[in-house]
C-alpha positions as CSV (number, residue, x, y, z in Angstrom):
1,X,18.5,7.7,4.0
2,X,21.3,6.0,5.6
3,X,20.4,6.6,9.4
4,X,17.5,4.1,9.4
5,X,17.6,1.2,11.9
6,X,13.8,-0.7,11.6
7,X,13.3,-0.5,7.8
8,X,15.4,0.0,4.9
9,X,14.3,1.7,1.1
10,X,16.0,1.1,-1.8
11,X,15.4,2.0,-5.3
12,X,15.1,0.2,-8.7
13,X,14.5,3.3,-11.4
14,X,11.8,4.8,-10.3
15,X,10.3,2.4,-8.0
16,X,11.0,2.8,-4.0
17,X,11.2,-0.9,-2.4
18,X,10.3,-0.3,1.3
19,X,11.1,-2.8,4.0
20,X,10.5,-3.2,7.1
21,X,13.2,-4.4,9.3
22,X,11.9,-6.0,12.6
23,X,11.9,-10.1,12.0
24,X,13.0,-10.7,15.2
25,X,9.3,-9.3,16.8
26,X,7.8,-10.3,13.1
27,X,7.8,-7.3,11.8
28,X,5.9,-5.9,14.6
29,X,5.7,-1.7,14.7
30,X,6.9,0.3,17.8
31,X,7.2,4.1,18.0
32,X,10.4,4.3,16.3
33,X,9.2,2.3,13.8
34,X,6.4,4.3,12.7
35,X,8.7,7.3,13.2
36,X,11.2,6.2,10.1
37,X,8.5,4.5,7.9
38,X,6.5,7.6,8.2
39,X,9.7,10.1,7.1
40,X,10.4,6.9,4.6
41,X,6.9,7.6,2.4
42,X,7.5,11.7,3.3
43,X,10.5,11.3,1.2
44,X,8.6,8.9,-1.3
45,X,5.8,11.6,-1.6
46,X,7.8,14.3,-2.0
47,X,10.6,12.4,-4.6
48,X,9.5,13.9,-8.2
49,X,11.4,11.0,-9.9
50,X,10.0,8.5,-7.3
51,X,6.7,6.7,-9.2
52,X,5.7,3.7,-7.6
53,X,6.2,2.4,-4.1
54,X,6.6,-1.2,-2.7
55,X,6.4,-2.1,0.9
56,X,7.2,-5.4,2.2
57,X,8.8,-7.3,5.1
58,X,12.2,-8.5,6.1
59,X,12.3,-12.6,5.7
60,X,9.4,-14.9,4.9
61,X,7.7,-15.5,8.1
62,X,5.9,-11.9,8.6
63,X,5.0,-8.6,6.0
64,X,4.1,-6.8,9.6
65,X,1.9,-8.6,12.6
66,X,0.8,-5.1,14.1
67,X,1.7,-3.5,17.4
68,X,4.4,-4.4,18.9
69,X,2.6,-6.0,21.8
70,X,5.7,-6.8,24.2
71,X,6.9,-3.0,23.6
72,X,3.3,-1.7,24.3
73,X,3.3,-4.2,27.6
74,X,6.2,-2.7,29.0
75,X,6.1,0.9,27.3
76,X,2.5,1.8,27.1
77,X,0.8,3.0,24.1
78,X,2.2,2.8,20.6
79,X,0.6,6.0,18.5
80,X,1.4,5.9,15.4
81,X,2.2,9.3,13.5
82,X,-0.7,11.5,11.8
83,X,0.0,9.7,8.9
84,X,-1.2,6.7,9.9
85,X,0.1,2.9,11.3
86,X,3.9,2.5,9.4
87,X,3.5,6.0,8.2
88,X,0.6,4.8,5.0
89,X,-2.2,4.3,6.8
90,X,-3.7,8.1,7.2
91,X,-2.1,9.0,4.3
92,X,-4.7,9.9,1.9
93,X,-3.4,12.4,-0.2
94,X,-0.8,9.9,-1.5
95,X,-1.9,9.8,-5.2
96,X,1.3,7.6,-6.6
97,X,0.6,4.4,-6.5
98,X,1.7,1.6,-3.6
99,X,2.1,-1.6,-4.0
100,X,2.3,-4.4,-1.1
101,X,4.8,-7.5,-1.5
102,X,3.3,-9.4,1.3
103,X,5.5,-12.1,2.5
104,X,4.1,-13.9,5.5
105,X,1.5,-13.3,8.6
106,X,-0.3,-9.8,7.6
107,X,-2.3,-9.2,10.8
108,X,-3.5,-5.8,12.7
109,X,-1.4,-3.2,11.3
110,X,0.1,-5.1,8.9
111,X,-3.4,-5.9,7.5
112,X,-4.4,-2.2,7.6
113,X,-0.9,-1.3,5.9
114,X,-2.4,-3.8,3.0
115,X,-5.8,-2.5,3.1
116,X,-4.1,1.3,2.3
117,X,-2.2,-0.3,-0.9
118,X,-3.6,0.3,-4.0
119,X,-2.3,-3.6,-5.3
120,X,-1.4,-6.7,-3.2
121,X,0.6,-9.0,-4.7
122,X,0.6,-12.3,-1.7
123,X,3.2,-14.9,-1.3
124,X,0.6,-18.8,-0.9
125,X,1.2,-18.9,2.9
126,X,0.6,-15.5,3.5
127,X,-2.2,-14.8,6.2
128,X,-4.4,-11.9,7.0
129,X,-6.5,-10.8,9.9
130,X,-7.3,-8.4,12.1
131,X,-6.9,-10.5,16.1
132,X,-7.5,-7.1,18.0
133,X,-10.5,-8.3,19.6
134,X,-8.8,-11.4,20.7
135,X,-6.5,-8.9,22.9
136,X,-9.2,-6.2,23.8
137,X,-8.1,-4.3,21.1
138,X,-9.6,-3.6,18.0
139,X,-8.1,-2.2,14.6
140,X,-8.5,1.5,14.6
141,X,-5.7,2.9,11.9
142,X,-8.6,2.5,9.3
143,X,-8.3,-1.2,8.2
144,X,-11.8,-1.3,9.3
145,X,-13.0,1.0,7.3
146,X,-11.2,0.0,4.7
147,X,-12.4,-3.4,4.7
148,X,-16.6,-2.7,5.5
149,X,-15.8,-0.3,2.0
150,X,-13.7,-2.9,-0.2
151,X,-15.5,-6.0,0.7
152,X,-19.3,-7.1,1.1
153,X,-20.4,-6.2,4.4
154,X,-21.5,-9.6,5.5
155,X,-18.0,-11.0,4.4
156,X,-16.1,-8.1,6.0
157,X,-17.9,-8.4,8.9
158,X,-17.5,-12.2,9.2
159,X,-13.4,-11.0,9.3
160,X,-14.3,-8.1,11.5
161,X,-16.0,-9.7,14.4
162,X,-14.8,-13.3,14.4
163,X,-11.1,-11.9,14.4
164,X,-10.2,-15.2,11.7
165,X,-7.0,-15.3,9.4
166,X,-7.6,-15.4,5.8
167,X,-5.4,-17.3,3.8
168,X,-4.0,-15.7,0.6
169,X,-6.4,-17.5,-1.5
170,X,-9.2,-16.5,0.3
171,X,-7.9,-13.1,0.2
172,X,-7.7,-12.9,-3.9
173,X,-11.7,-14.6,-4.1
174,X,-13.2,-12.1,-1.6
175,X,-11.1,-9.4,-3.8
176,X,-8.1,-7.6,-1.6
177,X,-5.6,-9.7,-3.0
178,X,-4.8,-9.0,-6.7
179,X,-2.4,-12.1,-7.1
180,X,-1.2,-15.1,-5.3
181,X,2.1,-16.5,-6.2
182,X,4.4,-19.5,-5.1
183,X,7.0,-17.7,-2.1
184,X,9.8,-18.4,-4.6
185,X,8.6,-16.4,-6.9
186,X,6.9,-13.5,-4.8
187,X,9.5,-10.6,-5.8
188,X,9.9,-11.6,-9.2
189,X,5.6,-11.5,-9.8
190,X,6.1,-7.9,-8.1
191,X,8.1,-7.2,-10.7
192,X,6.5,-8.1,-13.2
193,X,3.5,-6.0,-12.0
194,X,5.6,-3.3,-11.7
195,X,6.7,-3.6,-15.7
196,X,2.7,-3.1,-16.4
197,X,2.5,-0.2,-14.4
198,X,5.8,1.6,-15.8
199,X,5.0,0.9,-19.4
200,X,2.4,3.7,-18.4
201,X,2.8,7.4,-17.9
202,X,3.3,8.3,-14.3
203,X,1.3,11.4,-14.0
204,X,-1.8,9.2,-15.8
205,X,-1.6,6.7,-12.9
206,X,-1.8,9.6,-10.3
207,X,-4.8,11.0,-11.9
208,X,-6.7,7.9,-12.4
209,X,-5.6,7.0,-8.5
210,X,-6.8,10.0,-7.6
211,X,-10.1,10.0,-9.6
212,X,-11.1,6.8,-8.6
213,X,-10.8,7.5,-5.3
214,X,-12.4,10.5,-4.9
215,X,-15.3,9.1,-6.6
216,X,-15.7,7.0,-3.3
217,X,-16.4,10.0,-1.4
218,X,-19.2,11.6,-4.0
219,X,-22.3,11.2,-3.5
220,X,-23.3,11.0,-7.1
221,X,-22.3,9.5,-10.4
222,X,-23.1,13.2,-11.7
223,X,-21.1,14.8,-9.0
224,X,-18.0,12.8,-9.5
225,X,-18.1,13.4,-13.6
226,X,-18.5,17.1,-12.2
227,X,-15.5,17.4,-10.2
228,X,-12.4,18.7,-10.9
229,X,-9.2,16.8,-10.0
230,X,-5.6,18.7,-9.9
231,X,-3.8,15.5,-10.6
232,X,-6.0,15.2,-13.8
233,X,-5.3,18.6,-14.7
234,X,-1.4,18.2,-14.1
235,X,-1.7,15.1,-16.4
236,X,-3.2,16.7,-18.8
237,X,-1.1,20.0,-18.9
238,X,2.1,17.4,-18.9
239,X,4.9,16.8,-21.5
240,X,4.4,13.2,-21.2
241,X,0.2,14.1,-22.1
242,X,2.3,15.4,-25.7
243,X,4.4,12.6,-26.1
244,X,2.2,9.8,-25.3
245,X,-0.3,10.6,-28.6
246,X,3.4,11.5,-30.1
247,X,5.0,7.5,-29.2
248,X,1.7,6.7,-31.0
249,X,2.0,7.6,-34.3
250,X,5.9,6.8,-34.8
251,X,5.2,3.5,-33.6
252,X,7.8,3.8,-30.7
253,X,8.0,3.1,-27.3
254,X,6.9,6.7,-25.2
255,X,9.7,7.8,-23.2
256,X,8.0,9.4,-19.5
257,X,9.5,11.7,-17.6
258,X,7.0,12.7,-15.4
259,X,6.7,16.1,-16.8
């Protein structure tokens, strides 16, 4: 995509680097904003040879603080698209994994863009929050939600209704940050996430996305084991289900394609 203006994609194999392009308002979404990020993950969804996602933010002051307040002041509202705040947020078919590379202040949106990714990798002076309340707003594009199912209530609400920052350590002990790393070193931990993730068959991370999270929505331990998943049944109807078992027994690295 070269017409992009407020974020910019660019790809290493098959992993899609997203990032979003506003440090001058701290990474803070308006309307056109949404508008490119959203056709950014269309593309990403849609990209066959496209695996794994990474979404993060331009410098090292901000991943995203939200709404673009001063544009909302003088503009009015700032909807995001049906798929959600920076295009993620909504987007709940997205079985390929997404990954967030969060470089600063992570607060309103940018907290609910973190809350939709699957892994958070956090630089040690990054900050999360949800201030909505503090503005007569409050966090609607599902980081609530989000939050109230990922964390103990009590502890999500103590986020929720005191409208607090959370530093990046408290982030990984209450359990929606999967690492903490020095800033130095923030893309080169990503990276080295990634590697884990890659060493393993594409379609098999989809299915087990998938799985997992449909299990959220059953009622039942029996009714999950019950269902049916069509990523699990690509996976499993898949060249790379052949030459996993295949890389096995010749003591070789598999090769996936996808397939």
């Amino acid at each position: 995509m070269d017409d992009l203006e407020y974020c910019s994609v660019r790809r290493e194999g098959h992993v899609t680097w997203v990032t979003i392009e506003r440090p001058e308002v701290m990474n803070a979404l308006h309307p056109m904003a949404h508008a490119e990020l959203a056709r950014v993950f269309d593309a990403f969804a849609a990209d066959h040879d496209a695996w794994i996602a990474v979404i993060t933010g331009a410098g090292d002051r901000a991943f995203c603080t939200g709404t673009d307040l001063k544009y909302m002041a003088a503009h009015g509202p700032v909807d995001p698209p049906p798929s959600g705040f920076a295009g993620l947020t909504s987007r709940t078919d997205l079985d390929k994994p997404v990954v967030a590379c969060v470089n600063g202040l992570a607060l309103g949106g940018g907290f609910e863009i973190v809350m939709a990714c699957d892994l958070v990798v956090a630089a040690e002076h990054a900050e999360f929050g949800f201030p909505e309340p503090r503005v007569g707003l409050a966090a609607l594009g599902g980081g609530l939600h989000r939050l109230a199912r990922q964390l103990p209530l009590k502890r999500a609400m103590d986020l929720i209704l005191t409208a607090r920052r959370v530093g990046a350590a408290e982030g990984e002990r209450l359990g929606f940050v999967n690492r903490v790393v020095p800033r130095e070193r923030l893309v080169d931990e990503t990276r080295i996430l990634l590697e884990a993730m890659l060493a393993c068959a594409p379609l098999a991370l989809r299915a087990s996305k998938a799985t997992a999270m449909a299990s959220l929505d059953t009622p039942s331990l029996a009714e999950a084991l019950a269902r049916e998943h069509p990523a699990a049944t690509r996976m499993l109807a898949s060249d790379d289900a052949r030459e996993g078992p295949r890389a096995f027994a010749e003591k070789r690295p598999p090769r996936w394609t996808g397939r």
